[in-house]
PDB file of N, CA, C and O in Angstrom:
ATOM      1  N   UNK A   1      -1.489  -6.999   6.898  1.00  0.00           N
ATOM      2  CA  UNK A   1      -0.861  -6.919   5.587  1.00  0.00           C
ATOM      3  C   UNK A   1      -0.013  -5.655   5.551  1.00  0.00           C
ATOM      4  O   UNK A   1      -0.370  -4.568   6.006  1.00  0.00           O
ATOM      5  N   UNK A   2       1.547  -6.006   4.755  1.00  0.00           N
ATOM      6  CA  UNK A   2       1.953  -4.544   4.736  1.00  0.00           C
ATOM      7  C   UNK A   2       3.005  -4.551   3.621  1.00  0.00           C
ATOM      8  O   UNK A   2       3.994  -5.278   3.529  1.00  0.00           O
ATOM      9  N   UNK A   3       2.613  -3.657   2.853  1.00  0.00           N
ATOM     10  CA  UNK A   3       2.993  -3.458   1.773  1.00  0.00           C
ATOM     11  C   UNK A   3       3.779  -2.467   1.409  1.00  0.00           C
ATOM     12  O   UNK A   3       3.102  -1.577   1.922  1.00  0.00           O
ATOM     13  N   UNK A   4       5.166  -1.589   0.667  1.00  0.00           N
ATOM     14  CA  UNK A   4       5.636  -0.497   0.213  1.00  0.00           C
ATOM     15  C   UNK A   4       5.042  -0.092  -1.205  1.00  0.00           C
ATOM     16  O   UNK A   4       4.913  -1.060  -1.956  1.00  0.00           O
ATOM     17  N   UNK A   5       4.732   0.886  -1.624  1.00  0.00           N
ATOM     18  CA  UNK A   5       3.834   1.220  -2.670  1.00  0.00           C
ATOM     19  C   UNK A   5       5.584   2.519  -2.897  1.00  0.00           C
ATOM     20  O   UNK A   5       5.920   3.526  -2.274  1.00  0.00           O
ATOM     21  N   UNK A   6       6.285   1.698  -4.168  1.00  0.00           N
ATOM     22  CA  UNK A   6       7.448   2.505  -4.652  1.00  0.00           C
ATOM     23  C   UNK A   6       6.883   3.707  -5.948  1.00  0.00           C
ATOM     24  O   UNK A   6       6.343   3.404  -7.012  1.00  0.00           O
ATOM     25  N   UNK A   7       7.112   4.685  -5.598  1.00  0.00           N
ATOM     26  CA  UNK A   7       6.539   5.628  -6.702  1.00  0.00           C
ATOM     27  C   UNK A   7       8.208   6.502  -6.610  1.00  0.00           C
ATOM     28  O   UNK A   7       9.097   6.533  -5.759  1.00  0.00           O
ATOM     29  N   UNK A   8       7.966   7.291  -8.315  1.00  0.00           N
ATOM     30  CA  UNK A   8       9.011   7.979  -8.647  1.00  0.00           C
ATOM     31  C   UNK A   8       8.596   9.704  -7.501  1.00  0.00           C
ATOM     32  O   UNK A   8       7.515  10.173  -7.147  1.00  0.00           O
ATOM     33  N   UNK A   9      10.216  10.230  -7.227  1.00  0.00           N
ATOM     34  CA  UNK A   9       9.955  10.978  -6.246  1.00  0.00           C
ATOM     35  C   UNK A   9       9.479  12.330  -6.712  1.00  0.00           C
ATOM     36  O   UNK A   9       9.529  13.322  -5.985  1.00  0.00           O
ATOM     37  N   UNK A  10       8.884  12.343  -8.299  1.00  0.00           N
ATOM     38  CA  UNK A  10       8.476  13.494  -8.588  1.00  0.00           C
ATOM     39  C   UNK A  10       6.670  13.409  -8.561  1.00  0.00           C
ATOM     40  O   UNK A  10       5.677  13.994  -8.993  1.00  0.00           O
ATOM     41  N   UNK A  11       7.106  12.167  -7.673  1.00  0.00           N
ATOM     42  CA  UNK A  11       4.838  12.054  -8.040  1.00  0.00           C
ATOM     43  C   UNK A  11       4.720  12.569  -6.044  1.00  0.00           C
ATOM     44  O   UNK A  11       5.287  12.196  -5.017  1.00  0.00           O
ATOM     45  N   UNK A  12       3.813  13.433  -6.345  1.00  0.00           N
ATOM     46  CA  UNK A  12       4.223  14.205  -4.927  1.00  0.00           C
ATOM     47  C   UNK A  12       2.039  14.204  -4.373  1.00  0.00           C
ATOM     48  O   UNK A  12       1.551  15.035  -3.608  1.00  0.00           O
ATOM     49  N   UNK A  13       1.591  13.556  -4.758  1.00  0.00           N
ATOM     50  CA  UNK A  13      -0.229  13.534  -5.040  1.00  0.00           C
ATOM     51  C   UNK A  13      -0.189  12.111  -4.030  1.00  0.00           C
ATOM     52  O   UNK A  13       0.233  11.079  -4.553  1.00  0.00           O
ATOM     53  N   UNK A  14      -0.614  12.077  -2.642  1.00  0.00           N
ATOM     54  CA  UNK A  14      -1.183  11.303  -2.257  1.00  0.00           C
ATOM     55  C   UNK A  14      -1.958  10.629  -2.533  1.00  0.00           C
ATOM     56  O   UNK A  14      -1.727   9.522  -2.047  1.00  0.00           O
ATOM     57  N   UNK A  15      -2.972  10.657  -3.178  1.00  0.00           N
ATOM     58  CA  UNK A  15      -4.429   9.813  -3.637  1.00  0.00           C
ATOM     59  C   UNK A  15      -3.921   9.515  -5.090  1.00  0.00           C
ATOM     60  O   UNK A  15      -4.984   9.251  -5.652  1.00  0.00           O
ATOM     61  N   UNK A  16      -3.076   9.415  -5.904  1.00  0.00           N
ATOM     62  CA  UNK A  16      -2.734   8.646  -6.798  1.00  0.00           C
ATOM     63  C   UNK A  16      -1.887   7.418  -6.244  1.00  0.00           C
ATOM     64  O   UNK A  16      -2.094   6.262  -6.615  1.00  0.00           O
ATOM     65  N   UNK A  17      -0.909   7.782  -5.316  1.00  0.00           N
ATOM     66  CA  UNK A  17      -0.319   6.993  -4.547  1.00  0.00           C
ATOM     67  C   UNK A  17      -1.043   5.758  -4.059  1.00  0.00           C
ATOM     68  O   UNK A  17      -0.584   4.632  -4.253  1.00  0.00           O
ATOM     69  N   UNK A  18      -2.349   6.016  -3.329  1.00  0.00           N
ATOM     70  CA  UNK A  18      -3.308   5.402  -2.520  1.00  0.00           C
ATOM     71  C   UNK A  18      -3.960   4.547  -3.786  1.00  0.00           C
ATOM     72  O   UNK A  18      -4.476   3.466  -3.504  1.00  0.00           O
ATOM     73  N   UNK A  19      -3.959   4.858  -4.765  1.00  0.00           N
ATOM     74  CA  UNK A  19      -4.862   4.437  -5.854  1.00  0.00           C
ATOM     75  C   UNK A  19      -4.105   3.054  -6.802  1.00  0.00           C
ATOM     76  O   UNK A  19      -4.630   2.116  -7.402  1.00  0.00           O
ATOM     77  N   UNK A  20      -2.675   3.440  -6.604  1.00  0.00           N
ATOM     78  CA  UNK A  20      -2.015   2.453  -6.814  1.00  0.00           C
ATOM     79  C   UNK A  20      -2.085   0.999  -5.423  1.00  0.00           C
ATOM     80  O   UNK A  20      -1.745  -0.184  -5.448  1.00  0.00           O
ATOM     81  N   UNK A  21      -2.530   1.643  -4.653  1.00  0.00           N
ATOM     82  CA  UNK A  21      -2.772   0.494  -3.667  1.00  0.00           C
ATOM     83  C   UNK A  21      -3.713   0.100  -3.347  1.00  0.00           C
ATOM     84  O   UNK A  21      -3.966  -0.640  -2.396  1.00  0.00           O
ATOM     85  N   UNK A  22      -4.430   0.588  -4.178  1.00  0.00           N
ATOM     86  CA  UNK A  22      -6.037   0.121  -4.623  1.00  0.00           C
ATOM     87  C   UNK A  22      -6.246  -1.011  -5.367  1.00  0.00           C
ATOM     88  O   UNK A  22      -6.888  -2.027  -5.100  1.00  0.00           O
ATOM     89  N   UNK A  23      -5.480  -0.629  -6.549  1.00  0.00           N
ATOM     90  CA  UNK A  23      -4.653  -1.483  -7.312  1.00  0.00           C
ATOM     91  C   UNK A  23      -4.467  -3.146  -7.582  1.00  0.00           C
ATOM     92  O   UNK A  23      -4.946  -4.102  -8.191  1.00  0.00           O
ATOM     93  N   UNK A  24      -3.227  -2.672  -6.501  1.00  0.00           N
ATOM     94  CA  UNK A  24      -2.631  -3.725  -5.928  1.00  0.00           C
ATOM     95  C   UNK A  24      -3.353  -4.619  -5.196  1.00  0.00           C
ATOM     96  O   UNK A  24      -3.295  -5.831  -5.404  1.00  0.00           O
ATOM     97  N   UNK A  25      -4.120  -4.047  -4.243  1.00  0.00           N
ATOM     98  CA  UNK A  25      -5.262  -5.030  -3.410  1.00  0.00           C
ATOM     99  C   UNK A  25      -5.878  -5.262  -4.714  1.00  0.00           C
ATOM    100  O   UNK A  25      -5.630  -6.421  -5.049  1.00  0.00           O
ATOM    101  N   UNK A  26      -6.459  -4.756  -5.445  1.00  0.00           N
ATOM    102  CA  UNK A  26      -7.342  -5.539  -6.676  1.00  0.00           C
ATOM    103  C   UNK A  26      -7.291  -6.624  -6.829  1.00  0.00           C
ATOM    104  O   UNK A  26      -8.195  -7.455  -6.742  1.00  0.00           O
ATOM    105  N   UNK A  27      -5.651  -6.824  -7.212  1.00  0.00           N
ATOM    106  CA  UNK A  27      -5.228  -7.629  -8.296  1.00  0.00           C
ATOM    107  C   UNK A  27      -5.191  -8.750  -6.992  1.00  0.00           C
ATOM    108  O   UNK A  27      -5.921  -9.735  -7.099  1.00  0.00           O
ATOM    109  N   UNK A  28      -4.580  -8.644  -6.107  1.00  0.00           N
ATOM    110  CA  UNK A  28      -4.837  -9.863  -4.985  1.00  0.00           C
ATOM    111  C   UNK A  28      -6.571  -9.946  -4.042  1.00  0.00           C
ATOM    112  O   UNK A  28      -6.893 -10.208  -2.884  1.00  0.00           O
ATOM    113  N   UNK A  29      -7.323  -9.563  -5.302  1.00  0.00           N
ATOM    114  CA  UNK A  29      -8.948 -10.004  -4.705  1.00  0.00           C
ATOM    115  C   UNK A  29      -9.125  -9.573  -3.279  1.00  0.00           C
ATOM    116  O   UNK A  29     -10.091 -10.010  -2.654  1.00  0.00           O
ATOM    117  N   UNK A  30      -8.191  -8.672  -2.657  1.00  0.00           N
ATOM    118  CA  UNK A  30      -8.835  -7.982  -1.440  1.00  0.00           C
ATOM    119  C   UNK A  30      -9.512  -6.865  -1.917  1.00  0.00           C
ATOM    120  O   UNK A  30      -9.224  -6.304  -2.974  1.00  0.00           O
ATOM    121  N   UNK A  31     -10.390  -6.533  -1.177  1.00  0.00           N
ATOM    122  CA  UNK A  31     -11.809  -5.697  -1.427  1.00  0.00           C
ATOM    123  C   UNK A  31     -11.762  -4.981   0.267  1.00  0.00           C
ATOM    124  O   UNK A  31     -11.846  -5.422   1.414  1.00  0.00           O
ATOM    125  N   UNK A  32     -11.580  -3.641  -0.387  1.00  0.00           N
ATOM    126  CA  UNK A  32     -11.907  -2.713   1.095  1.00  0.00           C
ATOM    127  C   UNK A  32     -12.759  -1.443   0.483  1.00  0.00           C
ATOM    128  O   UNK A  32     -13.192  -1.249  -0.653  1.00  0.00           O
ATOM    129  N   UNK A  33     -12.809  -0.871   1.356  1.00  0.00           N
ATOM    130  CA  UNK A  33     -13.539   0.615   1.529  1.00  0.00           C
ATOM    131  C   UNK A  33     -13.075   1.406   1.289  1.00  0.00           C
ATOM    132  O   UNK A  33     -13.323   2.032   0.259  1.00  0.00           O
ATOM    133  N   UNK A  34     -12.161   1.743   2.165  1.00  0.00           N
ATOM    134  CA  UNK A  34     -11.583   2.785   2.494  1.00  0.00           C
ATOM    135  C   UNK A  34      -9.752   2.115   1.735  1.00  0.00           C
ATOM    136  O   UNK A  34      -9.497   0.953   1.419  1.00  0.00           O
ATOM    137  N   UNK A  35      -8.791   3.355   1.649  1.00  0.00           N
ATOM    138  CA  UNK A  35      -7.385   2.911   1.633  1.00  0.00           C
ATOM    139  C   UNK A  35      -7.208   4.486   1.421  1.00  0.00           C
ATOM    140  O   UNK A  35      -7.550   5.001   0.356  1.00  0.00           O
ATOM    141  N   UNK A  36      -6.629   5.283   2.537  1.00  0.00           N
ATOM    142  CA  UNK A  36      -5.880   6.692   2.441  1.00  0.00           C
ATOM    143  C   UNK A  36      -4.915   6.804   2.696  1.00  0.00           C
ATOM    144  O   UNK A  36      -4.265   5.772   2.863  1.00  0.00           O
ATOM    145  N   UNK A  37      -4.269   8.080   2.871  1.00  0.00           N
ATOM    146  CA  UNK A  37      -3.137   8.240   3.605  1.00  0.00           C
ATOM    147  C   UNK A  37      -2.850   8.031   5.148  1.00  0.00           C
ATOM    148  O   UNK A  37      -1.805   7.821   5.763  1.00  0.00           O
ATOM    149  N   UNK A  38      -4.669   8.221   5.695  1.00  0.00           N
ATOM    150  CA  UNK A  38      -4.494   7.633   6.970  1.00  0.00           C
ATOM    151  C   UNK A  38      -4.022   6.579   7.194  1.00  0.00           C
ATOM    152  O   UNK A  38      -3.718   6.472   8.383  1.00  0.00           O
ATOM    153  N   UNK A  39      -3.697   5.279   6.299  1.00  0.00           N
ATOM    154  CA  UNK A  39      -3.195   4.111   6.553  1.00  0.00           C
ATOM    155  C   UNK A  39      -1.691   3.817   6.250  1.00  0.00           C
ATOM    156  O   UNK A  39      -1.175   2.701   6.307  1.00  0.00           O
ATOM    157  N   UNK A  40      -1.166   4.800   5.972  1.00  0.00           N
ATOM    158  CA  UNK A  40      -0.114   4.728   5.044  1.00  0.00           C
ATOM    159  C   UNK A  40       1.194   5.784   5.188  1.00  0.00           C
ATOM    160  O   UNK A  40       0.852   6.886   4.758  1.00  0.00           O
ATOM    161  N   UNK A  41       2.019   5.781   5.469  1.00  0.00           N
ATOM    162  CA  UNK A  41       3.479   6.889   5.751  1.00  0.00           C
ATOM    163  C   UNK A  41       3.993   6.751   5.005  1.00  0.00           C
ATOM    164  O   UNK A  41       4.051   5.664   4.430  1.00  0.00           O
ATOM    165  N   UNK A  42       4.646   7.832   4.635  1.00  0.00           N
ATOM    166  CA  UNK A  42       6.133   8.248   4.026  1.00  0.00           C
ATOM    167  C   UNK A  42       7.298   7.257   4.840  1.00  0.00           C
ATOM    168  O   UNK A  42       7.785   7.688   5.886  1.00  0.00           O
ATOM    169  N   UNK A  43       7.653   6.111   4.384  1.00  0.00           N
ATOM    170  CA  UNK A  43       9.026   5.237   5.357  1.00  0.00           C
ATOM    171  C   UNK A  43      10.286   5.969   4.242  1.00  0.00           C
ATOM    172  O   UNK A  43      10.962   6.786   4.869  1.00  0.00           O
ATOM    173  N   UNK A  44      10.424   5.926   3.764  1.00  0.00           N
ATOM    174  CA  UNK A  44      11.894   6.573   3.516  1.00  0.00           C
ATOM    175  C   UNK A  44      12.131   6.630   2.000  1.00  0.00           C
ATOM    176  O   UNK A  44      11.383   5.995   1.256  1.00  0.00           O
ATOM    177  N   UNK A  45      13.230   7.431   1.471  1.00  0.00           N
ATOM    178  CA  UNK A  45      13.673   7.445  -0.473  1.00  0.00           C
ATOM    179  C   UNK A  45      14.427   7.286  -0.042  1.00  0.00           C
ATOM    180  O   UNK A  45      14.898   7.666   1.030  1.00  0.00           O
ATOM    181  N   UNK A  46      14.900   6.335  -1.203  1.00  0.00           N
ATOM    182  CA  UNK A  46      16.155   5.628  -1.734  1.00  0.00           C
ATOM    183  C   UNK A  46      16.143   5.643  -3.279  1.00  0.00           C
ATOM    184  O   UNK A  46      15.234   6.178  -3.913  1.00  0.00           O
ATOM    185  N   UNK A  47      17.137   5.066  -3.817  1.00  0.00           N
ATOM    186  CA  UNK A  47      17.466   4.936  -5.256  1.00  0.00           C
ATOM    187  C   UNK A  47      17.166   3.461  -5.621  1.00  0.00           C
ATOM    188  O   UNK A  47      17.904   2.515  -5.348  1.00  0.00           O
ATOM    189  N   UNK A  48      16.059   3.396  -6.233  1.00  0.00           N
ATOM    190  CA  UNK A  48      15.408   1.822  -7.005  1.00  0.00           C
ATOM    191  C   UNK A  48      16.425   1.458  -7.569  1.00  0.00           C
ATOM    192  O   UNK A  48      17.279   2.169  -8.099  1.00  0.00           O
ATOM    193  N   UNK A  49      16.380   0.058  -7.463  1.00  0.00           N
ATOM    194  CA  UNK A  49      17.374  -0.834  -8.248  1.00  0.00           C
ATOM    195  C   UNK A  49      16.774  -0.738  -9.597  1.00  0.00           C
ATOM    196  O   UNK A  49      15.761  -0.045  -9.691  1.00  0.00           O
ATOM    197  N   UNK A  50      17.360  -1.480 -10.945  1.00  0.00           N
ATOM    198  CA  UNK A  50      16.643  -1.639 -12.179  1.00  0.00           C
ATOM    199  C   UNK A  50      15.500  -2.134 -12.236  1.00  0.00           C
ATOM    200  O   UNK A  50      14.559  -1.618 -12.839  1.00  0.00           O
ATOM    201  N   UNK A  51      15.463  -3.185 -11.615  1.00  0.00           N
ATOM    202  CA  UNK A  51      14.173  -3.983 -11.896  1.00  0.00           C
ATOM    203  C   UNK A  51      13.013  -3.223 -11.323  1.00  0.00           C
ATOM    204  O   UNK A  51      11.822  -3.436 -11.549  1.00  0.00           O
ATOM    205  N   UNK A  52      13.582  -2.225 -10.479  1.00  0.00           N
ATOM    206  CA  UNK A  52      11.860  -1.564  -9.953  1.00  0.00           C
ATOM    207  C   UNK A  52      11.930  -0.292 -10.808  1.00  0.00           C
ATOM    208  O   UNK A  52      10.930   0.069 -11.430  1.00  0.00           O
ATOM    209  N   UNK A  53      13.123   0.425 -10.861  1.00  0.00           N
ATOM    210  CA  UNK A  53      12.773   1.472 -12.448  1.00  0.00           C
ATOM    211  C   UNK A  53      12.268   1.106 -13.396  1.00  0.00           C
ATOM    212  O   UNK A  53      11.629   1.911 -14.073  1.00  0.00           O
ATOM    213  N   UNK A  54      12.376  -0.239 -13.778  1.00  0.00           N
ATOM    214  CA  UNK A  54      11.542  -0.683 -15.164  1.00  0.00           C
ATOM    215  C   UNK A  54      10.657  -0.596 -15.117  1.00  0.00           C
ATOM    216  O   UNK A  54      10.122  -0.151 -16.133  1.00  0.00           O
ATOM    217  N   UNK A  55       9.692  -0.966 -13.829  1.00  0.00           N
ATOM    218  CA  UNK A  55       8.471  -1.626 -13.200  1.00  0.00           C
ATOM    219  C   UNK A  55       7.647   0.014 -13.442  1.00  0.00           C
ATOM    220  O   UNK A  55       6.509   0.120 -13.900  1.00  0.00           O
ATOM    221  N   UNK A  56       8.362   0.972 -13.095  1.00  0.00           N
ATOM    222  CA  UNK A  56       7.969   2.484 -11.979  1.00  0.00           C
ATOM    223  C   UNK A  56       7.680   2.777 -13.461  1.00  0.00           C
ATOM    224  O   UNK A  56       6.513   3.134 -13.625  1.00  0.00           O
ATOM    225  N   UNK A  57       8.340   2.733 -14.476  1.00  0.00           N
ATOM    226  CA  UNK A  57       8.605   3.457 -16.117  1.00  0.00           C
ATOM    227  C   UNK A  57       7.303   2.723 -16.934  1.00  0.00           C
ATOM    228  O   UNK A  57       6.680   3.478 -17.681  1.00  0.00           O
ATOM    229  N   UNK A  58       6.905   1.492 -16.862  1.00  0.00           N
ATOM    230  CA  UNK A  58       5.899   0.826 -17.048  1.00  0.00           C
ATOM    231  C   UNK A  58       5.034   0.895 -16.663  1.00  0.00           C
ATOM    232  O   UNK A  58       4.248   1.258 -17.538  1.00  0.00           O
ATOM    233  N   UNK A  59       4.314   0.684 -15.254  1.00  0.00           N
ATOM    234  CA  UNK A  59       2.995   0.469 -14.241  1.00  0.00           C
ATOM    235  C   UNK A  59       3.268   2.202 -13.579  1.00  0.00           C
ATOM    236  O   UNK A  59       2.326   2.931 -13.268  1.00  0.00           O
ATOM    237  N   UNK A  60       4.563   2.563 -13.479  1.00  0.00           N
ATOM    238  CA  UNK A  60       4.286   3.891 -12.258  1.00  0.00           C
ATOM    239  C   UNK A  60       4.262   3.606 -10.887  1.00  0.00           C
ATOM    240  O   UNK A  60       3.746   4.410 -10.110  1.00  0.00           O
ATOM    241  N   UNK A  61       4.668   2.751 -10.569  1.00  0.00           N
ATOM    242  CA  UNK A  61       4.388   2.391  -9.187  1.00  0.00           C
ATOM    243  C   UNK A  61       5.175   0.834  -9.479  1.00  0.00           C
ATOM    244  O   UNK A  61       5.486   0.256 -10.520  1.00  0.00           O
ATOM    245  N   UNK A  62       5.334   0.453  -7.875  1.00  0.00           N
ATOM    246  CA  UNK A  62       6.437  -0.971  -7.754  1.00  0.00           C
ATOM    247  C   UNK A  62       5.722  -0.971  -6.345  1.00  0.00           C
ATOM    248  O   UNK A  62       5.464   0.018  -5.659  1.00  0.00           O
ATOM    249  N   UNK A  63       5.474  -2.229  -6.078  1.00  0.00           N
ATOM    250  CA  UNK A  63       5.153  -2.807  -4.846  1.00  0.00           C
ATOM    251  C   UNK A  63       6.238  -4.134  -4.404  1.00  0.00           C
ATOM    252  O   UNK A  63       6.734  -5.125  -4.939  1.00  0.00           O
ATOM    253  N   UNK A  64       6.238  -3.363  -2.927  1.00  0.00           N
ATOM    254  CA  UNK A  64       7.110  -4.898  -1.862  1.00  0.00           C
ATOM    255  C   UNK A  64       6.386  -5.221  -1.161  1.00  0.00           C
ATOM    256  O   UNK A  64       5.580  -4.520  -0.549  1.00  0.00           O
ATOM    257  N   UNK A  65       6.536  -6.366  -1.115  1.00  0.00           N
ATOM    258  CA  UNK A  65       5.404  -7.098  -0.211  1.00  0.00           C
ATOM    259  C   UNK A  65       6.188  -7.217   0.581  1.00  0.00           C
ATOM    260  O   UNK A  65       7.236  -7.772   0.250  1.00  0.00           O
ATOM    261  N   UNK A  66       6.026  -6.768   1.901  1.00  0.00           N
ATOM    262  CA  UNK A  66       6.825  -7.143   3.593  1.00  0.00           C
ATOM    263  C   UNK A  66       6.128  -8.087   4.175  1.00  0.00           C
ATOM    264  O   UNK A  66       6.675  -9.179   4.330  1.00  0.00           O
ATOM    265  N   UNK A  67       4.506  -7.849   4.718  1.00  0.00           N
ATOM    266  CA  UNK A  67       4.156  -9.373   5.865  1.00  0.00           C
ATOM    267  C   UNK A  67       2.721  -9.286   5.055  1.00  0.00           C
ATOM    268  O   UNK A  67       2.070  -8.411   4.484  1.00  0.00           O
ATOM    269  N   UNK A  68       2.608 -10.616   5.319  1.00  0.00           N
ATOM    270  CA  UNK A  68       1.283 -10.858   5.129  1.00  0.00           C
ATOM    271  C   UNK A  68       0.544 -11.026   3.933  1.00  0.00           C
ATOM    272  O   UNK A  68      -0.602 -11.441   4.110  1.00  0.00           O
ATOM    273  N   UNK A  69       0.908 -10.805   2.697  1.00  0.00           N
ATOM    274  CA  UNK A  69       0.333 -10.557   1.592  1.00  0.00           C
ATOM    275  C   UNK A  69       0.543 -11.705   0.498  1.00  0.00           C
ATOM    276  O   UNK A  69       0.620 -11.273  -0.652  1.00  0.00           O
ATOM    277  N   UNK A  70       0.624 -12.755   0.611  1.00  0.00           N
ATOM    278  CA  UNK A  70       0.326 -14.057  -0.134  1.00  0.00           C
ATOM    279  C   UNK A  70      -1.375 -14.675   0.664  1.00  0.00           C
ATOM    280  O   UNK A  70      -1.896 -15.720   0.274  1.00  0.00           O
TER     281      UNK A  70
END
């Protein structure tokens, strides 16, 4: 499974980050243990389109689903 967990670039706290992808597995009934930064990198900033600023201004966080996650 691999997921982007979009946060605004002034949230600079790893384990809130992680917590939003806690989250996210929630809400899709996966159940783990563990979820840190050990699992997880910095891939790159960019400038969110609208629909994920809305999302980021609302929830705080925007998720992309890349592989695996249906």
């Amino acid at each position: 499974m691999h997921f982007d967990i979009i946060v605004p670039s002034s949230l600079q706290n790893p384990t809130s980050v992680c917590e939003f992808g806690l989250k996210y597995l929630k809400k899709k009934e996966i159940l783990i243990k563990e979820f840190s930064s050990k699992e997880s990198t910095l891939c790159h900033i960019e400038r969110a389109s609208k629909e994920v600023e809305t999302e980021i201004l609302k929830e705080g966080y925007f998720i992309i689903e890349m592989e695996n996650c249906n």
